[in-house]
C-alpha positions in Angstrom: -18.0 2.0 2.4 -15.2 4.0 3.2 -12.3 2.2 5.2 -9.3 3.9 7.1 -5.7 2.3 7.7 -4.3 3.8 10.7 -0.4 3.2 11.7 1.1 0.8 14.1 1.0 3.8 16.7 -2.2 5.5 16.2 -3.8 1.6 15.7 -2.0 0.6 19.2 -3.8 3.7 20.8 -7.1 2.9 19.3 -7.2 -0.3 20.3 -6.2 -0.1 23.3 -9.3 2.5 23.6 -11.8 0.1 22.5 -10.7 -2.9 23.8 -11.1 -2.3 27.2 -13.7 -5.0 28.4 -16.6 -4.5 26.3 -19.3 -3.7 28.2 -22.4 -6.1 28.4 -24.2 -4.0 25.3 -21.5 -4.8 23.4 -21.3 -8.1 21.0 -17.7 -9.6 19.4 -18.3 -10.9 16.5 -16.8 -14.3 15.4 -13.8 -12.1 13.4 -13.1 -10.1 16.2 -15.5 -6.9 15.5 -17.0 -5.4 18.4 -20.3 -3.4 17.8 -21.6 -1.1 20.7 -24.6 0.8 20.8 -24.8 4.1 23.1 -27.2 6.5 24.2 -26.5 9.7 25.7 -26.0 13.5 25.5 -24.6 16.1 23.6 -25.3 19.1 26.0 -28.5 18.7 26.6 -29.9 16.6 23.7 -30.8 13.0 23.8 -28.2 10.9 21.4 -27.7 7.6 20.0 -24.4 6.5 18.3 -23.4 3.0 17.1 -19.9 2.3 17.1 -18.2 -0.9 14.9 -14.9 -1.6 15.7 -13.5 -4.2 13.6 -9.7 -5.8 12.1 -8.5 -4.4 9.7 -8.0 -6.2 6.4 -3.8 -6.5 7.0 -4.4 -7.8 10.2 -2.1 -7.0 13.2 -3.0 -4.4 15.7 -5.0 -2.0 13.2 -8.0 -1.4 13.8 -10.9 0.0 11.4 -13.7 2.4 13.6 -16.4 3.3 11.9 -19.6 4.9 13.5 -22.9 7.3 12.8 -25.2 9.1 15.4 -28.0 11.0 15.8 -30.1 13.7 18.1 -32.7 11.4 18.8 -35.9 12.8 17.6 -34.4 15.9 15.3 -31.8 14.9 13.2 -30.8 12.4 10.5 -28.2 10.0 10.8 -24.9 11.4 10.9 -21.7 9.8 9.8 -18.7 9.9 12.0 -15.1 9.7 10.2 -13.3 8.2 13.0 -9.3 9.2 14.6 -7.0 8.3 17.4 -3.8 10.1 19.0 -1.0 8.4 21.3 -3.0 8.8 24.5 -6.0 7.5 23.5 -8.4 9.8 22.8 -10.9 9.5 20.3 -11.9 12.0 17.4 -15.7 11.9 16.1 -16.0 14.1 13.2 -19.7 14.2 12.4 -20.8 15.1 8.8 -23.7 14.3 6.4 -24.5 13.9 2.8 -24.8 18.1 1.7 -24.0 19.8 5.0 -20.4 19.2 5.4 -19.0 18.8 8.7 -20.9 20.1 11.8 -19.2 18.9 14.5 -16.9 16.7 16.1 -16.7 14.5 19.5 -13.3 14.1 21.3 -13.8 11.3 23.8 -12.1 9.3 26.2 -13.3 6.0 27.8 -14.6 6.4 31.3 -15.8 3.0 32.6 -18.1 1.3 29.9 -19.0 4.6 28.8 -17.4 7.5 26.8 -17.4 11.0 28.0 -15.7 14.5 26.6 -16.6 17.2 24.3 -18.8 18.4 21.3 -17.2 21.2 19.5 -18.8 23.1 17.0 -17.1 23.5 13.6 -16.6 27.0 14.0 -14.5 26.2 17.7 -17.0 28.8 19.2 -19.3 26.4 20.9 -18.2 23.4 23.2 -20.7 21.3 25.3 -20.1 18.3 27.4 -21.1 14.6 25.7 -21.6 11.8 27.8 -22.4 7.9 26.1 -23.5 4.9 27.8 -23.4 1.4 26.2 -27.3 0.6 25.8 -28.8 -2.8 25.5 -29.3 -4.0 22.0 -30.6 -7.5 20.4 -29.6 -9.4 17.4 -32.2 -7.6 15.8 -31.2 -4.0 16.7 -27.9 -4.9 16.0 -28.8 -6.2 12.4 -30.7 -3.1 11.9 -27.7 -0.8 13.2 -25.1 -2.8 11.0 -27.5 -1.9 8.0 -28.1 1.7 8.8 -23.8 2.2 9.2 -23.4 1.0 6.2 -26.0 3.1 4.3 -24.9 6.3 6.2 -21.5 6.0 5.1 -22.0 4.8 1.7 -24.5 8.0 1.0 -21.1 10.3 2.2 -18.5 8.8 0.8 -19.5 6.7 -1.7 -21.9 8.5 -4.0 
């Protein structure tokens, strides 16, 4: 699986993102990872998007993000190659294995949620994205865990 090293600054904004109090769906791992499965929209399609955000390996502030989702019902999994500016936002850029990129999610936090914008890869389309945490078990979790690491191993590791 493909891991990212952000610095100091870009890590600082991240986590500062995603470690706002994790909402109840949420689970912290023993090593600090916080795993948080969402359902939502994109426009008007039904989404669900798992998002892992762990240590990373150096320690201090970095943080590693990974994440996939999906239009529930119509579409693979997607992977999500994951990015953070200064104020905080968050940059989603959705790809899969043979399509290339085709799309991306810029998101803020907004309560235990995330809210913002899908943008097409072309710039010409933009629709509003809303994601709530949703309640997941061990199980789903598990499950979740397996199918990140699948997703991104198929697109970036093959």
């Amino acid at each position: 699986m493909k891991t990212r090293t952000w610095t100091p600054a870009i890590a600082f904004a991240a986590a500062a993102l995603l470690a706002a109090p994790a909402p109840a769906a949420a689970a912290t791992q023993d090593d600090g990872t916080t795993v948080t499965l969402y359902t939502g929209r994109v426009g008007t399609r039904a989404v669900t998007m798992y998002l892992q955000d762990e240590p990373a390996p150096c320690g201090g502030i970095l943080r590693t993000i990974s994440a996939v989702y999906r239009y529930d019902g119509v579409s693979k999994w997607l992977a999500l190659d994951a990015n953070s500016d200064r104020k905080g936002h968050l940059a989603l850029v959705e790809s899969s294995l043979g399509s290339g990129v085709s799309g991306a999610l810029m998101l803020v936090r907004d309560g235990a949620g995330l809210k913002g914008k899908w943008i097409s890869p072309d710039g010409e389309r933009v629709l509003p994205v809303r994601f709530d945490p949703a309640p997941a078990s061990a199980r789903k979790r598990k499950e979740m865990a397996e199918t990140l690491e699948k997703v991104h191993y198929e697109n970036d590791d093959c």
